[in-house]
ROKELUM-626196 format. One record per residue (C-alpha): residue number from 1; chain; x, y, z. Coordinates in Angstrom, 2 decimals, always signed. Layout:
NUM|A|X|Y|Z
...
END
This chain:
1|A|-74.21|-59.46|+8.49
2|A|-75.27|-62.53|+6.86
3|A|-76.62|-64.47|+3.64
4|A|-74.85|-63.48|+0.59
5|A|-73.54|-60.10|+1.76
6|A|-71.66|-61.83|+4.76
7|A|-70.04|-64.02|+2.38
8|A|-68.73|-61.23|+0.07
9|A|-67.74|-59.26|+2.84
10|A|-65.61|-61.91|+4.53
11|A|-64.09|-62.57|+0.85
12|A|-63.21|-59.36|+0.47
13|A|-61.70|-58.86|+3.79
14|A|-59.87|-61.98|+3.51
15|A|-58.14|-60.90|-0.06
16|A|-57.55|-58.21|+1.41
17|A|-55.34|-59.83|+4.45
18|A|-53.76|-62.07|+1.75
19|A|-53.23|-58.80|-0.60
20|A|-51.08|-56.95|+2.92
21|A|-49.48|-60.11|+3.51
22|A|-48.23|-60.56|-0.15
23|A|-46.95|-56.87|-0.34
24|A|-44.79|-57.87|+3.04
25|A|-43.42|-60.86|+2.13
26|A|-42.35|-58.85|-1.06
27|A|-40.66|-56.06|+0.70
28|A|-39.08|-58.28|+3.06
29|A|-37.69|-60.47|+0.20
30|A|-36.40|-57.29|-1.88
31|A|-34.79|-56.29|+1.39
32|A|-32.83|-59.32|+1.90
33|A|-31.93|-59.13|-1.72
34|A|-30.44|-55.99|-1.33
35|A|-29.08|-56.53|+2.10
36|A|-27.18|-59.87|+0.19
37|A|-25.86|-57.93|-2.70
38|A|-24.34|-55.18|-0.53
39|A|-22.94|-58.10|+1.30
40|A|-21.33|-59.43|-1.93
41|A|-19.75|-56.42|-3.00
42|A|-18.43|-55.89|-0.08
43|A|-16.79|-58.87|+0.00
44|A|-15.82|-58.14|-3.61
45|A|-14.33|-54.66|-2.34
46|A|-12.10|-56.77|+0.74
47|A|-11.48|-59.10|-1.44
48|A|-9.63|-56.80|-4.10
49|A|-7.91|-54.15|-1.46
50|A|-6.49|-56.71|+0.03
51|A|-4.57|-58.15|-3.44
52|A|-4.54|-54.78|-4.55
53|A|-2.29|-53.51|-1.94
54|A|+0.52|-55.98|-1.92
55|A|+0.52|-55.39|-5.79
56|A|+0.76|-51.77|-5.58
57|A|+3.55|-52.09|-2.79
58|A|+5.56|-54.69|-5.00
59|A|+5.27|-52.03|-8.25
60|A|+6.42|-49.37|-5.94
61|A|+9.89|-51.35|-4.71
62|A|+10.45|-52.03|-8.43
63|A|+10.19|-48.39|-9.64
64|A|+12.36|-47.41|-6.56
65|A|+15.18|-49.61|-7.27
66|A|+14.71|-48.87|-11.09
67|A|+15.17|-45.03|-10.90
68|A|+17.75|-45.72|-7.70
69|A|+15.67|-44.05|-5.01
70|A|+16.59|-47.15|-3.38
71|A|+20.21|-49.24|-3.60
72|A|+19.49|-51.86|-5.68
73|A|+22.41|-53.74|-4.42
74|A|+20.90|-53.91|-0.69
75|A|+17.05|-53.53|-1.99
76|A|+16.90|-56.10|-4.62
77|A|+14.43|-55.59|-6.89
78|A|+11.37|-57.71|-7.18
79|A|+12.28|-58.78|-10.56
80|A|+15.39|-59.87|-9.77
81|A|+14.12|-61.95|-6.64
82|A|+11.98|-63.45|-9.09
83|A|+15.01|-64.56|-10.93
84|A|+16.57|-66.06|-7.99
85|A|+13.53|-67.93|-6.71
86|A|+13.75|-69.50|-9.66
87|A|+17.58|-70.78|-9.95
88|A|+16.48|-72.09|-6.34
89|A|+13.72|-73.68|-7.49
90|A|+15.35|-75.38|-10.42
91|A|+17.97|-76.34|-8.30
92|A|+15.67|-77.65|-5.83
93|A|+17.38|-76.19|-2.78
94|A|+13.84|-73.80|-1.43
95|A|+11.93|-76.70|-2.24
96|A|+14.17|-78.61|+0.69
97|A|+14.34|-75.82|+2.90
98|A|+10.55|-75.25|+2.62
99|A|+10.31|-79.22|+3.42
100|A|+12.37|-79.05|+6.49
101|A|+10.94|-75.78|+7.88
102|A|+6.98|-76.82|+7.56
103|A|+8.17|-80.02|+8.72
104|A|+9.35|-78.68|+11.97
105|A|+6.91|-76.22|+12.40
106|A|+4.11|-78.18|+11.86
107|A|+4.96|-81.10|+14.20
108|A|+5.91|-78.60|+17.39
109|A|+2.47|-76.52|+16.15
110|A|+0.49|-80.06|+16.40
111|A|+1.84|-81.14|+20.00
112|A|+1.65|-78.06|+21.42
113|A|-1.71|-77.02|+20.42
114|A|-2.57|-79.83|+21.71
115|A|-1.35|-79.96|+24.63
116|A|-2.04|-76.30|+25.27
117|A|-5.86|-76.53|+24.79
118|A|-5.82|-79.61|+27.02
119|A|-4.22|-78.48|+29.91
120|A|-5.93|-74.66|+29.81
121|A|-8.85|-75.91|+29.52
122|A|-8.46|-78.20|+32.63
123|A|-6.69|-75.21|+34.54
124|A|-10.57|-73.65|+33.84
125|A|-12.32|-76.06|+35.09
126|A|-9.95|-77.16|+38.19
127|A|-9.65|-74.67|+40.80
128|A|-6.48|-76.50|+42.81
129|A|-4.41|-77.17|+39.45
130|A|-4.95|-73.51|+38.39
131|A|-3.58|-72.39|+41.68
132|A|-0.69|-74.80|+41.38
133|A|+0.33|-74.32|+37.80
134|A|-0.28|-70.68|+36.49
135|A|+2.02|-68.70|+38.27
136|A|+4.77|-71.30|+37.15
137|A|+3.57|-71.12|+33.61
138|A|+3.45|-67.64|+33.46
139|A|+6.52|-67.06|+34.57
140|A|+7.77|-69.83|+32.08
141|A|+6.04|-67.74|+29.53
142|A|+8.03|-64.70|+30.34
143|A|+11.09|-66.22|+29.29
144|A|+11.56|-66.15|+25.50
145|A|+11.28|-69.67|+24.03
146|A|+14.08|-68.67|+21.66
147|A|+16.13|-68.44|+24.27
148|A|+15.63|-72.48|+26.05
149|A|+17.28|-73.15|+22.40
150|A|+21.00|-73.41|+23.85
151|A|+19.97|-75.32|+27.25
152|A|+17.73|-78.04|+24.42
153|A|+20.81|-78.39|+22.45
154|A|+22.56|-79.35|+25.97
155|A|+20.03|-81.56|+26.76
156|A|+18.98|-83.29|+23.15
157|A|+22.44|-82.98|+21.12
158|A|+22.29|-80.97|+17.93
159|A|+19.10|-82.53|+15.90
160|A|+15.59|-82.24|+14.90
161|A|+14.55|-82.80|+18.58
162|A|+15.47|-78.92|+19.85
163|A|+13.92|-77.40|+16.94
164|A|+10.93|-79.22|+17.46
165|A|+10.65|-78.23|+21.02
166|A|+11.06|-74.57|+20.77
167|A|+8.00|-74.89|+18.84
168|A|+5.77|-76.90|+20.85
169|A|+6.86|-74.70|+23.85
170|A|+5.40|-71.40|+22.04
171|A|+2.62|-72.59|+21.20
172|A|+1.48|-74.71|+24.14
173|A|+1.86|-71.21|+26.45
174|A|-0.18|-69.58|+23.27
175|A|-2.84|-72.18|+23.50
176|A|-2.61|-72.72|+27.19
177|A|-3.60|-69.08|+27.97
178|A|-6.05|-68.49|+25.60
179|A|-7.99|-71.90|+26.22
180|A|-7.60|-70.65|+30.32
181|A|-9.20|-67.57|+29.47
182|A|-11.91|-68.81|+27.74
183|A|-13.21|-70.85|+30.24
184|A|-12.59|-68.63|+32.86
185|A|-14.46|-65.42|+31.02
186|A|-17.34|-67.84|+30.12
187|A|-20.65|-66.68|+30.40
188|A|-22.09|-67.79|+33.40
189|A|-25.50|-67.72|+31.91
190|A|-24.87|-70.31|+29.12
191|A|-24.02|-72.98|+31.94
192|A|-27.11|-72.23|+33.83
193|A|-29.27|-72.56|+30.11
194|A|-27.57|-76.10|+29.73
195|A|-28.24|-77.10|+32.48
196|A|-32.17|-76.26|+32.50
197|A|-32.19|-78.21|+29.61
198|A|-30.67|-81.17|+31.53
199|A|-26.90|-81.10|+30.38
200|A|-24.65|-81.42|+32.79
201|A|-20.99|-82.87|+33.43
202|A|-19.45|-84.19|+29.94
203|A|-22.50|-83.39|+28.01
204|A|-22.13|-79.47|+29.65
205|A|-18.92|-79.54|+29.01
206|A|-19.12|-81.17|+25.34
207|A|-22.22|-79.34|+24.08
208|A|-22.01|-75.50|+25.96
209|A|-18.66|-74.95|+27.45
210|A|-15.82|-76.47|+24.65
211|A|-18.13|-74.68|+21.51
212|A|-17.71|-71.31|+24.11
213|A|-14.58|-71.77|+24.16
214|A|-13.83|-72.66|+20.56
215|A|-13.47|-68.53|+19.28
216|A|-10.41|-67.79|+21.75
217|A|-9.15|-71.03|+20.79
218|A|-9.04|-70.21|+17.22
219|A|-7.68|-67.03|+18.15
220|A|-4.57|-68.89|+19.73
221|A|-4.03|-70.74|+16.68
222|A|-4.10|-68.00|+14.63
223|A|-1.63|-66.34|+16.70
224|A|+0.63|-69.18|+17.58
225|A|+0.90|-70.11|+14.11
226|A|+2.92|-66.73|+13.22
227|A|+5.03|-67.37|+16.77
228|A|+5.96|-70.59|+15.84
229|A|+7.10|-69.88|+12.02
230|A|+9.28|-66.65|+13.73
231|A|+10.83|-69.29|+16.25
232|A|+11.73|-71.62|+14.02
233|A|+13.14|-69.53|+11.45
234|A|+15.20|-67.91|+14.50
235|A|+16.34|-71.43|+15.51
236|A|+17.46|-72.10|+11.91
237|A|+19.70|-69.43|+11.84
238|A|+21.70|-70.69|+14.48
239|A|+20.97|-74.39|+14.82
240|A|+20.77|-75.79|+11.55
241|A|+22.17|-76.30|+7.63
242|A|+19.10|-76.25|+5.98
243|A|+15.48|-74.79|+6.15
244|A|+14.31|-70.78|+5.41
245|A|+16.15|-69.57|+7.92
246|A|+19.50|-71.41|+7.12
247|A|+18.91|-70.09|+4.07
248|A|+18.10|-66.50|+4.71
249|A|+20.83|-66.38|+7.27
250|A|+23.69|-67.70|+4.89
251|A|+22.63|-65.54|+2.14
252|A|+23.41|-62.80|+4.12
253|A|+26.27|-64.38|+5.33
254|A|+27.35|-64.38|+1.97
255|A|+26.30|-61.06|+0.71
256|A|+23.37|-62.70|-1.75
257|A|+20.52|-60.23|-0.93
258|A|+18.46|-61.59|-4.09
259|A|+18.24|-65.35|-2.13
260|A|+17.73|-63.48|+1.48
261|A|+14.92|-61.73|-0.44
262|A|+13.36|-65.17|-1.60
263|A|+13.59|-66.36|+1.70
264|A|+12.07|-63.96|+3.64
265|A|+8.98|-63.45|+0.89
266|A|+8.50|-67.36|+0.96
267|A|+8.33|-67.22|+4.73
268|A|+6.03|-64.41|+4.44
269|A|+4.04|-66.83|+1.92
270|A|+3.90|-69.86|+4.04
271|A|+2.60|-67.34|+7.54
272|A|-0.43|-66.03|+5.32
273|A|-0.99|-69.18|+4.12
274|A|-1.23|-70.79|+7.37
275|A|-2.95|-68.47|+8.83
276|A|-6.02|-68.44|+6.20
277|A|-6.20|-72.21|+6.22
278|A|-6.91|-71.99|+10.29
279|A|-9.12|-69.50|+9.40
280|A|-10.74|-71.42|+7.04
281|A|-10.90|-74.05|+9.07
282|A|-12.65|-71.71|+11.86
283|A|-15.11|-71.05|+9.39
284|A|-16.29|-74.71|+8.72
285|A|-16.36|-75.32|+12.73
286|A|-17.96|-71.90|+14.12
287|A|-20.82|-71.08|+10.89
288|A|-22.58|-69.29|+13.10
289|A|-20.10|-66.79|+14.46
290|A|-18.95|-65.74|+11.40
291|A|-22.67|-65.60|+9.26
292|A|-23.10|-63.35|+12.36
293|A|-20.23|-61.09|+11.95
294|A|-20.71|-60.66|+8.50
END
């Protein structure tokens, strides 16, 4: 068809196009709107079952020990650990045992991270040092770290340095197994996509295998975070004046369940806190695994 006829007819069919197109994109926008908001709520939902729940548990103890379901003598209630957390405050000694504790436990958690991801990842990639090394650190890892606390205290003295140590040895066998796995599970088809695109040695290793990697990683600090504030709180009991655990330990010693109570809650406190700042942290470093598990 052509002269004037054409013309319409190609106008029309092209509206048309435009008019099918339009009516897609505005589906497919509506559907991402809703898909968002479901998102968002459920979020929301998470968000408030997971306050909600503490909350309701906390009421609960404070009704028991109110109508004596419970022995309010052994299970102090929450309003009276409230009280207590706040003569300790005032008198600034959980103030100073917070200081000491995250002071320890943040100095072993930094060196052995450290050294954990460095030498799993290199028992990964080296064949020889992974034959050498992992039965001996596995069976290192079988022994409780807890329990090198009295040959430490031989070897250091009584002083920061044992504390420290029982740490760093936690969570170097943490990070040192879960960096090993992750390069040892790695898909093999990654490498070979690297390397068609040219990477290879550091830039393989820097831009394909260590963001692989980075998930279980995260997973090993999550988990060695918790290890390490159990360990030290366990070495405190035994090995020291001051910090949570001195502090839960001697309150029981001395029959003051209302400051045991305030130290175990703050040490509850400080793990969850910990915990969500690595996972925050995961968050800012791996977008893309988490927009995709959302």
């Amino acid at each position: 068809m052509s002269g004037p006829a054409g013309t319409l007819a190609a106008g029309a069919a092209g509206t048309g196009e435009a008019g099918v197109a339009g009516v897609a994109g505005g589906e497919l926008g509506a559907a991402l709107g809703r898909l968002r908001r479901r998102q968002r709520r459920r979020r929301r939902t998470d968000l408030a079952l997971s306050i909600a729940t503490p909350v309701a548990l906390v009421g609960l103890w404070q009704l028991a020990a109110d109508q004596h379901w419970v022995d309010p003598r052994i299970f102090t209630p929450p309003s009276q650990i409230a009280v207590a957390a706040g003569q300790l405050i005032s008198a600034g000694t959980l103030p100073s045992d917070l200081g000491y504790t995250l002071a320890r436990l943040l100095v072993g958690y930094a060196i052995g991270a450290a050294a954990g991801v460095v030498v799993g990842l290199l028992l990964g990639l080296v064949r020889p040092l992974r034959a050498a090394l992992s039965p001996l650190f596995t069976a290192l890892y079988a022994v409780p770290q807890i329990a090198l606390l009295p040959l430490l205290l031989v070897i250091f003295g009584i002083g920061e340095t044992p504390k420290v140590l029982t740490v760093v040895a936690v969570t170097f066998f943490v990070l040192e197994i879960n960096a090993l796995a992750a390069v040892r599970n790695f898909d093999p088809r990654l490498l070979e996509a690297g390397r068609a695109y040219g990477a290879n040695g550091r830039k393989l290793f820097r831009h394909v295998l260590l963001p692989g990697a980075l998930p279980q990683i995260f997973t090993g600090l999550r988990v060695s975070i918790a290890l390490g504030l159990v360990v030290i709180t366990a070495t405190e009991f035994v090995a020291s004046n001051n910090g949570l655990g001195f502090l839960v330990w001697n309150s029981w010693q001395l029959f003051q369940p209302d400051q045991m109570y305030v130290g175990l809650v703050t040490i509850a406190v400080v793990g969850v806190l910990l915990t969500a700042v690595i996972t925050l942290v995961e968050r800012l470093a791996l977008p893309w695994l988490h927009h995709r598990h959302r």
